[in-house]
N, CA, C and O atoms as CSV, one atom per row, in Angstrom:
chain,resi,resn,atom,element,x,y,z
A,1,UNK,N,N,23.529,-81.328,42.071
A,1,UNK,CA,C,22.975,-82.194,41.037
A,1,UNK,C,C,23.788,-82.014,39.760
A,1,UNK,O,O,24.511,-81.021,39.683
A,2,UNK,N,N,23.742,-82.797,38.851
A,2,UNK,CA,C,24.531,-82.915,37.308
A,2,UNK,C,C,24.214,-82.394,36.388
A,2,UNK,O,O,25.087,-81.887,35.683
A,3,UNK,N,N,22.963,-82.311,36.049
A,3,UNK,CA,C,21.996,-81.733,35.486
A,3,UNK,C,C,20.994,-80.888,35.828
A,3,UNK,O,O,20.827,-80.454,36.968
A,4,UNK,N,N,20.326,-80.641,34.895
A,4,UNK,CA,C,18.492,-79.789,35.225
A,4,UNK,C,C,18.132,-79.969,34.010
A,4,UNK,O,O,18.985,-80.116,33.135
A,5,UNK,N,N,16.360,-79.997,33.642
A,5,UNK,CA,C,15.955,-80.316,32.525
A,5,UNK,C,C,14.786,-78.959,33.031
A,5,UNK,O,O,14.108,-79.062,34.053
A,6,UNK,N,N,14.740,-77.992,32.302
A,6,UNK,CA,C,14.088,-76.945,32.199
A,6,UNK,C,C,12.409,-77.215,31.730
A,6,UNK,O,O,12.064,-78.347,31.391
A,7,UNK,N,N,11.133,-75.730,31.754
A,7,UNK,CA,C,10.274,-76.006,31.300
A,7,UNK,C,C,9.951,-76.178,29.810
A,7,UNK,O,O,10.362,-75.119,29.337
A,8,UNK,N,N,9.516,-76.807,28.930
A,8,UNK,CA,C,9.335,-76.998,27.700
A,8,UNK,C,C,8.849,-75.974,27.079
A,8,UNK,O,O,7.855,-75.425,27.553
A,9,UNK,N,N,9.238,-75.658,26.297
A,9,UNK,CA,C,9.269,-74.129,25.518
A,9,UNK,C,C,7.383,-74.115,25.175
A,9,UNK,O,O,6.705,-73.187,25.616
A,10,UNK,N,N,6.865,-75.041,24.513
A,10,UNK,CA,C,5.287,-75.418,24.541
A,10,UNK,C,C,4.691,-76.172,24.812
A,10,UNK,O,O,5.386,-77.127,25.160
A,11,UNK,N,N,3.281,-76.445,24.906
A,11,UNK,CA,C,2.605,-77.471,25.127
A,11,UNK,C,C,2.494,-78.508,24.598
A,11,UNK,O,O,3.199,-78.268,23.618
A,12,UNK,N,N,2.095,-79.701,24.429
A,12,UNK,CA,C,1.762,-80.859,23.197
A,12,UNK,C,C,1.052,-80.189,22.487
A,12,UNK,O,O,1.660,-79.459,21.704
A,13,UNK,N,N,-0.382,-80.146,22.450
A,13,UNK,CA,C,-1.031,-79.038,21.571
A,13,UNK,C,C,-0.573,-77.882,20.809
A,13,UNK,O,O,-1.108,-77.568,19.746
A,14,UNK,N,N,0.389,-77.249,21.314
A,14,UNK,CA,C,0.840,-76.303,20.653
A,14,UNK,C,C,2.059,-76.581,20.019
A,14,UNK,O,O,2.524,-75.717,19.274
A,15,UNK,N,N,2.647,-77.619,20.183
A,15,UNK,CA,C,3.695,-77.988,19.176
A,15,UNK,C,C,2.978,-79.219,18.229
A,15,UNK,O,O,3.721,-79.620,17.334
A,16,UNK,N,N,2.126,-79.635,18.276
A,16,UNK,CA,C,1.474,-80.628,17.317
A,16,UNK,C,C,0.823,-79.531,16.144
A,16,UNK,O,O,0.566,-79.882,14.992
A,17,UNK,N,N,0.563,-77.824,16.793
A,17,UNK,CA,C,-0.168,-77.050,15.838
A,17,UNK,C,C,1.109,-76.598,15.175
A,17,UNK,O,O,1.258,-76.910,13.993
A,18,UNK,N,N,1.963,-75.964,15.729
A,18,UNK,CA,C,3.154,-75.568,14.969
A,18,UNK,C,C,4.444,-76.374,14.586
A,18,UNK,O,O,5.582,-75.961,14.809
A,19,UNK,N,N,4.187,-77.395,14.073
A,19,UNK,CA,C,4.761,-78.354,13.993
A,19,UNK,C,C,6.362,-78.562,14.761
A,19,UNK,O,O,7.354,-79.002,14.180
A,20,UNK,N,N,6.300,-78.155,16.083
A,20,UNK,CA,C,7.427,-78.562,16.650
A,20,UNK,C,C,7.622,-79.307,17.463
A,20,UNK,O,O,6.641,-80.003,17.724
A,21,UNK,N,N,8.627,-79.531,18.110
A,21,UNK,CA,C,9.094,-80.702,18.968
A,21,UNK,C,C,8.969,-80.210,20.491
A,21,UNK,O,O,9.339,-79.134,20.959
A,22,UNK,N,N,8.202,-81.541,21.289
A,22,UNK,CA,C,7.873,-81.253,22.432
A,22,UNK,C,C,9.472,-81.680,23.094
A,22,UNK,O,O,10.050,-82.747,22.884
A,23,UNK,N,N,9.966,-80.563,23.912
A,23,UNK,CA,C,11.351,-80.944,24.477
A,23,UNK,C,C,11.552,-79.721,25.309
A,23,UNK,O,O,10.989,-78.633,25.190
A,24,UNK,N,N,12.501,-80.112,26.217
A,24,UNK,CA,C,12.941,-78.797,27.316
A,24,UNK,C,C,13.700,-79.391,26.951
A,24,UNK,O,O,13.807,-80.475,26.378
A,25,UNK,N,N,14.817,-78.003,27.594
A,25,UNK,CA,C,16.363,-77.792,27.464
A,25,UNK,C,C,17.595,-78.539,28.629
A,25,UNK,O,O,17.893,-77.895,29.635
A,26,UNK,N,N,17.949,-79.300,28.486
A,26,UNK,CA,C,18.947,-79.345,29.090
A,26,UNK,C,C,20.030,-79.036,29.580
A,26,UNK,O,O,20.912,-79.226,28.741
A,27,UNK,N,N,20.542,-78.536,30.803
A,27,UNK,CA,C,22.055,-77.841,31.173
A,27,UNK,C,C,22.309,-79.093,32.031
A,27,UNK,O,O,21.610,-79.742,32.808
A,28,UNK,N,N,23.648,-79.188,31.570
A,28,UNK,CA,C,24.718,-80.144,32.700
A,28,UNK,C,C,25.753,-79.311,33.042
A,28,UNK,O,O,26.465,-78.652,32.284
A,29,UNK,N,N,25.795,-79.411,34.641
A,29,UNK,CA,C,26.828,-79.014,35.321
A,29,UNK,C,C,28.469,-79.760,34.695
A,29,UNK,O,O,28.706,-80.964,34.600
A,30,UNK,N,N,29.162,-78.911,34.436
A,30,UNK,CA,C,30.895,-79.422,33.991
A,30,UNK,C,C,31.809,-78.843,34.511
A,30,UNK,O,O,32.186,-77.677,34.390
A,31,UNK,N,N,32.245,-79.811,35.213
A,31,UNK,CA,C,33.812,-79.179,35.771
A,31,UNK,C,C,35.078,-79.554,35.341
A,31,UNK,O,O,35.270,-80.643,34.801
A,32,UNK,N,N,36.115,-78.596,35.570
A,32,UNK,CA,C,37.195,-78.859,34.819
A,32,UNK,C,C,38.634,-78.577,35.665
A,32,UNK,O,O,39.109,-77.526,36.095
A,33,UNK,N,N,39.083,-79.864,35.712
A,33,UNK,CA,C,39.918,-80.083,36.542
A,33,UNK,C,C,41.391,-79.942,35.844
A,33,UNK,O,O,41.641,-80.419,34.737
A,34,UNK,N,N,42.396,-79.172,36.700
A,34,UNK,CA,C,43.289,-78.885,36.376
A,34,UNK,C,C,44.511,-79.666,37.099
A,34,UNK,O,O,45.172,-78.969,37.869
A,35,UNK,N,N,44.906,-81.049,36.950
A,35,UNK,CA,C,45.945,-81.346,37.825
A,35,UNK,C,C,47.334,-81.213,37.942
A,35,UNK,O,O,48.062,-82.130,38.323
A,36,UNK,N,N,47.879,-79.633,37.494
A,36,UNK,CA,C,49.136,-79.218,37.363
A,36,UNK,C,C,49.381,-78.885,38.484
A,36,UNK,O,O,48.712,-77.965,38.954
A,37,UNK,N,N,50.410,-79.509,39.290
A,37,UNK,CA,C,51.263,-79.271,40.855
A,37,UNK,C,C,50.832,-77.864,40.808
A,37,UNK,O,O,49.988,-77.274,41.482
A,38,UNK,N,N,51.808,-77.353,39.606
A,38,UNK,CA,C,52.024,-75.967,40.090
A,38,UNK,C,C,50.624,-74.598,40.109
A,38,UNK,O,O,50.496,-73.472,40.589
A,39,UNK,N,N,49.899,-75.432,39.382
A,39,UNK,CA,C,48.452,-74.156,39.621
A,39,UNK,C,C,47.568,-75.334,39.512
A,39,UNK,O,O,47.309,-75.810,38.407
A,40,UNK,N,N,47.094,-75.828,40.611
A,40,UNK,CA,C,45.713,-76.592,40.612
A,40,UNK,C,C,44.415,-75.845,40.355
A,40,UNK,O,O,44.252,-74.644,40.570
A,41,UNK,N,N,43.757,-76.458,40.003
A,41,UNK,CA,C,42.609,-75.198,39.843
A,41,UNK,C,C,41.229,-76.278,39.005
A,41,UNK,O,O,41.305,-77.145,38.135
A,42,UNK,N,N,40.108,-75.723,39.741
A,42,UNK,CA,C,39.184,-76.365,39.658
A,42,UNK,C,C,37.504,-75.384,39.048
A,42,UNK,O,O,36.723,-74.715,39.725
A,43,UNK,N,N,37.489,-75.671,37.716
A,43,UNK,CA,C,36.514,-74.515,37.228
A,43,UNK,C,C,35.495,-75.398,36.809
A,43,UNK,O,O,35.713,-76.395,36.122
A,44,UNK,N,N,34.015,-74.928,37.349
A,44,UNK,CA,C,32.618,-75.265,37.253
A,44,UNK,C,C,31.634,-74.241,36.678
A,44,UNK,O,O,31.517,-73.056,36.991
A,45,UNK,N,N,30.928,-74.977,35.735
A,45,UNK,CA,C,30.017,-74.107,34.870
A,45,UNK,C,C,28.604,-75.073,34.160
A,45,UNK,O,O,28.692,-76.230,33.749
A,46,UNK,N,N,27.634,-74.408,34.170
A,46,UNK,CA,C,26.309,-74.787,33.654
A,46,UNK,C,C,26.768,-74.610,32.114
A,46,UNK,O,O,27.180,-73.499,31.779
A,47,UNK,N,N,26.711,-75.778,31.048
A,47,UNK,CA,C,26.389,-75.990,29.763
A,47,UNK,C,C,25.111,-76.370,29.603
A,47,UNK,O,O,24.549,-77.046,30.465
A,48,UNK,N,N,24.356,-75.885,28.210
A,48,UNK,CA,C,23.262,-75.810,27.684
A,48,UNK,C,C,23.933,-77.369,26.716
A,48,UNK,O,O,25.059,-77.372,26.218
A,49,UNK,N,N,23.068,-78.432,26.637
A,49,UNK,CA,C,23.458,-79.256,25.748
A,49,UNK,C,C,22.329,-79.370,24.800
A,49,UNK,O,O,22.638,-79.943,23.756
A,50,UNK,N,N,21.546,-79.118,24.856
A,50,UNK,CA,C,20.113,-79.352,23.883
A,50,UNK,C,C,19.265,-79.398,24.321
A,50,UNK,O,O,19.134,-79.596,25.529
A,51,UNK,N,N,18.337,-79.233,23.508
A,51,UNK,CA,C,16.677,-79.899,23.531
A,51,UNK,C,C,16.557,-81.450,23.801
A,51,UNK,O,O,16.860,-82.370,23.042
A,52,UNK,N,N,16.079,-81.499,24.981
A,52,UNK,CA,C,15.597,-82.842,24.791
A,52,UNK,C,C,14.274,-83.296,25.012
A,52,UNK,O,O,13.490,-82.876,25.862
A,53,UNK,N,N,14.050,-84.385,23.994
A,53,UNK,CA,C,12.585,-84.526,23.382
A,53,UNK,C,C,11.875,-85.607,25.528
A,53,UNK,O,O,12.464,-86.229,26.412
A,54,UNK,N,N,10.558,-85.210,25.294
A,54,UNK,CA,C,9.809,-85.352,26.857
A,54,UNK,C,C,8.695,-86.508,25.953
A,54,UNK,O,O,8.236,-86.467,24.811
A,55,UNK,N,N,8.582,-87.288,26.844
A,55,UNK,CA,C,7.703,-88.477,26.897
A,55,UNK,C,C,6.264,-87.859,26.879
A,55,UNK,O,O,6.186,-86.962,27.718
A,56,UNK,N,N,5.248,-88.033,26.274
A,56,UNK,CA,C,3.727,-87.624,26.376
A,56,UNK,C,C,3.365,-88.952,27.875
A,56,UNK,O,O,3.960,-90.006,28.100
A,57,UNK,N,N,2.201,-88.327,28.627
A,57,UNK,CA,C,1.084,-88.981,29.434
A,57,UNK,C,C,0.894,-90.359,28.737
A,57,UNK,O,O,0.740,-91.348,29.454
A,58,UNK,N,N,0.897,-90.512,27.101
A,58,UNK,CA,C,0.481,-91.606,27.109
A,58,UNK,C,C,1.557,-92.648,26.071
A,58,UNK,O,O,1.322,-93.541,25.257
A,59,UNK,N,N,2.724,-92.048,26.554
A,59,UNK,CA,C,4.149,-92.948,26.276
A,59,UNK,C,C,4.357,-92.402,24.680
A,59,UNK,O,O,4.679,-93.345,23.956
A,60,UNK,N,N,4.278,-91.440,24.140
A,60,UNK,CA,C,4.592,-91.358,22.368
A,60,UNK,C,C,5.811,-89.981,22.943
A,60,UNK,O,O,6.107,-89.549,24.057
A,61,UNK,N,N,6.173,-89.702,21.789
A,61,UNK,CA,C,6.716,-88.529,21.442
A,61,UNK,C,C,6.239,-87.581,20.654
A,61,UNK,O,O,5.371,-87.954,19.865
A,62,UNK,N,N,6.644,-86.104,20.623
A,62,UNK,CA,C,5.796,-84.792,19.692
A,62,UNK,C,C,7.191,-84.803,18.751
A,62,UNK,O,O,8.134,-84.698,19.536
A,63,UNK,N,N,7.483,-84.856,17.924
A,63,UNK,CA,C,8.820,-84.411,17.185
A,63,UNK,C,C,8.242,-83.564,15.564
A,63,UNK,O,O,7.462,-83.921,14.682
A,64,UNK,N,N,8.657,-82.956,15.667
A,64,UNK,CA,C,8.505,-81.659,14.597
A,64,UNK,C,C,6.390,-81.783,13.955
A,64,UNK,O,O,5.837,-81.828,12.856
A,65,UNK,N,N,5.900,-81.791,15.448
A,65,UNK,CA,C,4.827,-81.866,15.241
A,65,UNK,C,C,3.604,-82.947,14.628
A,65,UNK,O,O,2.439,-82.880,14.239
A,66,UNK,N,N,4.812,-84.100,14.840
A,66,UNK,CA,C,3.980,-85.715,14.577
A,66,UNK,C,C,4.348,-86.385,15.696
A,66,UNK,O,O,5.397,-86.461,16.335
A,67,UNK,N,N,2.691,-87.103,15.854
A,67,UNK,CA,C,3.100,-88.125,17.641
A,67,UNK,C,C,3.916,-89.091,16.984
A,67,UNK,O,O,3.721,-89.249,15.779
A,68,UNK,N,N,5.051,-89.962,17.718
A,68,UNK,CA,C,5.756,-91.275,16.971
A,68,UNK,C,C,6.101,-91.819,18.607
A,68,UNK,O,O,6.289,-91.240,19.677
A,69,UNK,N,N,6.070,-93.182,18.182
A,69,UNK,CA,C,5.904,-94.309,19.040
A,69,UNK,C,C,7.421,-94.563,18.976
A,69,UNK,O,O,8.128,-94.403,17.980
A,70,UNK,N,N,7.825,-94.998,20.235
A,70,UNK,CA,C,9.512,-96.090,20.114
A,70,UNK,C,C,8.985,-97.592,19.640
A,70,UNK,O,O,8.167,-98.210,20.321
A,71,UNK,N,N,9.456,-98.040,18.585
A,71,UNK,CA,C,9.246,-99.545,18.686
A,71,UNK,C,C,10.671,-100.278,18.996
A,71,UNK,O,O,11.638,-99.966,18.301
A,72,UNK,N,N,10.782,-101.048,19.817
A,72,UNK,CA,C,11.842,-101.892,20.107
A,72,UNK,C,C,11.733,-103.485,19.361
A,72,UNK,O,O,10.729,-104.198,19.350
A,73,UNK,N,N,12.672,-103.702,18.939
A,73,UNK,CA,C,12.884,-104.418,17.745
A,73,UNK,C,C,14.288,-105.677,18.749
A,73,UNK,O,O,15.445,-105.371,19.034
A,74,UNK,N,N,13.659,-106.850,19.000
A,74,UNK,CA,C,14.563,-108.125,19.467
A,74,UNK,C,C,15.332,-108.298,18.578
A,74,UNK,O,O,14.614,-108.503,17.599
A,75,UNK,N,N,16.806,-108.374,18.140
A,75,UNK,CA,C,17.553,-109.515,16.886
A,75,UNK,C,C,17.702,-110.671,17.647
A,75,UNK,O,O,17.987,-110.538,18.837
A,76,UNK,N,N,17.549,-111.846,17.142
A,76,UNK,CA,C,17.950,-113.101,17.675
A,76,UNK,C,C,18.912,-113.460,17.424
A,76,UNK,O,O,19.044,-113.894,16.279
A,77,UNK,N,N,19.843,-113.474,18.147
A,77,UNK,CA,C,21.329,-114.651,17.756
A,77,UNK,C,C,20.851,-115.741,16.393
A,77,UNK,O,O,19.747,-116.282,16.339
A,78,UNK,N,N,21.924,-115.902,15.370
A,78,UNK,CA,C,21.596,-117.136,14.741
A,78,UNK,C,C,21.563,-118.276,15.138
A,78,UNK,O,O,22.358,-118.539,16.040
A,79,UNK,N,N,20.749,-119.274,14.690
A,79,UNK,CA,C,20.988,-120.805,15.533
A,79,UNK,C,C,19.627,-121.532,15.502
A,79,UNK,O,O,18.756,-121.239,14.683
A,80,UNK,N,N,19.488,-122.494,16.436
A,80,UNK,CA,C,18.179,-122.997,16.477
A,80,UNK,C,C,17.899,-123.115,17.883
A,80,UNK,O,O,18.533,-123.653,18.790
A,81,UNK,N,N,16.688,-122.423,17.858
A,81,UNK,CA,C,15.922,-122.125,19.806
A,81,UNK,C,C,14.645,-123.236,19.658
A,81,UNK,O,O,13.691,-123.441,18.907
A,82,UNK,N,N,15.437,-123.977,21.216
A,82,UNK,CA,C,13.671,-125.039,21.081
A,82,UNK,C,C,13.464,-124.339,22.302
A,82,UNK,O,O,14.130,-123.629,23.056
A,83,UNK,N,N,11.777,-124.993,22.200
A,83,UNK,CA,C,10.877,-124.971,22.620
A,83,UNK,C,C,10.320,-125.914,23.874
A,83,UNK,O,O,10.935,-126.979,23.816
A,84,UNK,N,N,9.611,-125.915,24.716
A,84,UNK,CA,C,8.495,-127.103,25.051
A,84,UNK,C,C,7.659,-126.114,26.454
A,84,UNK,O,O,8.159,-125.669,27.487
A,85,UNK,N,N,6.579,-126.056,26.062
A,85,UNK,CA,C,5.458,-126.262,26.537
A,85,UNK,C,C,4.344,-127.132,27.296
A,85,UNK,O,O,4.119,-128.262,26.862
A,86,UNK,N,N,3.640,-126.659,28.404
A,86,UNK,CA,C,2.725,-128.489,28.451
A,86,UNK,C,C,1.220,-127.346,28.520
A,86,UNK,O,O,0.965,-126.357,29.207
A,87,UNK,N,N,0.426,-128.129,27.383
A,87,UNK,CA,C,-1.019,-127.322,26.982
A,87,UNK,C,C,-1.972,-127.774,28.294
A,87,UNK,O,O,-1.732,-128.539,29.229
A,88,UNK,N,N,-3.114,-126.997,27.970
A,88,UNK,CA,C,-4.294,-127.426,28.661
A,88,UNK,C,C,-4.488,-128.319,29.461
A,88,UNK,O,O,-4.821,-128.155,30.634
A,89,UNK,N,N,-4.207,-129.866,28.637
A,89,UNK,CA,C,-4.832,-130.846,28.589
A,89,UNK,C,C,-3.450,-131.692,29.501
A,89,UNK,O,O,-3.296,-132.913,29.521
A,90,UNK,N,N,-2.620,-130.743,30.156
A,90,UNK,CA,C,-1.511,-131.568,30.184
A,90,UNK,C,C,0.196,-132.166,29.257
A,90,UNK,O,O,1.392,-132.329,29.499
A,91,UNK,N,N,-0.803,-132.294,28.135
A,91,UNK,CA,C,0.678,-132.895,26.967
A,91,UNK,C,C,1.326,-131.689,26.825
A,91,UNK,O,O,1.040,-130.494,26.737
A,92,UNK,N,N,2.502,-132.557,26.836
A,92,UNK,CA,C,4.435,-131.385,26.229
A,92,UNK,C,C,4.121,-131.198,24.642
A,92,UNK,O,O,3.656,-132.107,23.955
A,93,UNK,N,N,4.367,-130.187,24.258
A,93,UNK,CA,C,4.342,-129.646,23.025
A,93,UNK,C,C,5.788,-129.618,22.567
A,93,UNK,O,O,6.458,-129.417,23.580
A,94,UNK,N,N,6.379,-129.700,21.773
A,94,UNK,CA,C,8.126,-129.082,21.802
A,94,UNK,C,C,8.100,-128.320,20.210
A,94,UNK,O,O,7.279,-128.824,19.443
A,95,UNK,N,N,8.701,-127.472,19.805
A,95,UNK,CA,C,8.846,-127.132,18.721
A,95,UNK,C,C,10.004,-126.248,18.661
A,95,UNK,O,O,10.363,-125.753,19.729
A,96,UNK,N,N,10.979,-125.820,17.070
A,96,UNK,CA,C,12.098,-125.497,17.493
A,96,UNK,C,C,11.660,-124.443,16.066
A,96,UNK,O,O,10.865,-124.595,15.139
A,97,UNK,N,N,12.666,-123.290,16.469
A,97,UNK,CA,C,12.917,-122.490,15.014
A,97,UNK,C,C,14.123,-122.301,14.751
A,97,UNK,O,O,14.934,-122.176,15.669
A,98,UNK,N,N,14.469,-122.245,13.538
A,98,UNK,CA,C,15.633,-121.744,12.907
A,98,UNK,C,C,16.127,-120.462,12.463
A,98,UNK,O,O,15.868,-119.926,11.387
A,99,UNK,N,N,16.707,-120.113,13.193
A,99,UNK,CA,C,17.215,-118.427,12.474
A,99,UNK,C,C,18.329,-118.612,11.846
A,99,UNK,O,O,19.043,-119.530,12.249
A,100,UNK,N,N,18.752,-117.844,10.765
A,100,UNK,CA,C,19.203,-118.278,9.797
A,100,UNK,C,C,20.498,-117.357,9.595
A,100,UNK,O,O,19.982,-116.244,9.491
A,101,UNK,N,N,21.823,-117.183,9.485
A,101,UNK,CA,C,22.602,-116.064,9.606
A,101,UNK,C,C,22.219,-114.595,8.610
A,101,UNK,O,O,22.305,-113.416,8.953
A,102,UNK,N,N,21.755,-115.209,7.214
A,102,UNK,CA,C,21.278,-113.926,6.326
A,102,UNK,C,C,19.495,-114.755,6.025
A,102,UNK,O,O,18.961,-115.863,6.084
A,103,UNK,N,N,19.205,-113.498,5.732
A,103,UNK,CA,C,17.518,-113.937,4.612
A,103,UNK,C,C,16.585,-113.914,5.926
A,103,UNK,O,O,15.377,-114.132,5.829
């Protein structure tokens, strides 16, 4: 395998009390390839790369002891996007917006 993601140093609870970050450690396997004719040589080793922050049960994050949400944020290309719809009742609706390059 490439990796391993270790056990998390604390609990949610206990990093929400001590204000730290819910995260286990990461090691990635790295190898290092030597392609000189004359001494080939091929060296493999476990690196520690960080803490990395773990998803809560109910999708947030613990980071220095505050829950925080990902919000994902759409940009729209500039231009004008139509629309059309057909409601309830049957009838096409159409409507268009304008996005604007600045403002």
């Amino acid at each position: 395998e490439g990796f391993s993601l270790g056990e998390p140093k604390y609990d949610i609870n206990e990093c929400k009390n001590r204000d730290a970050t819910y995260a286990a450690p990461l090691r990635v396997n790295i190898r290092l390839v030597n392609n000189d004719p004359e001494n080939m040589d091929i060296k493999e080793q476990e690196v520690f790369m960080g803490d990395f922050p773990l998803m809560t049960d109910t999708g947030t994050f613990i980071i220095n002891g505050a829950e925080r949400v990902i919000v994902s944020q759409l940009v729209r290309s500039p231009g004008v996007y139509y629309n059309k719809e057909i409601d309830t009742m049957g009838n096409r609706l159409y409507d268009s917006t304008v996005i604007p390059n600045r403002g």
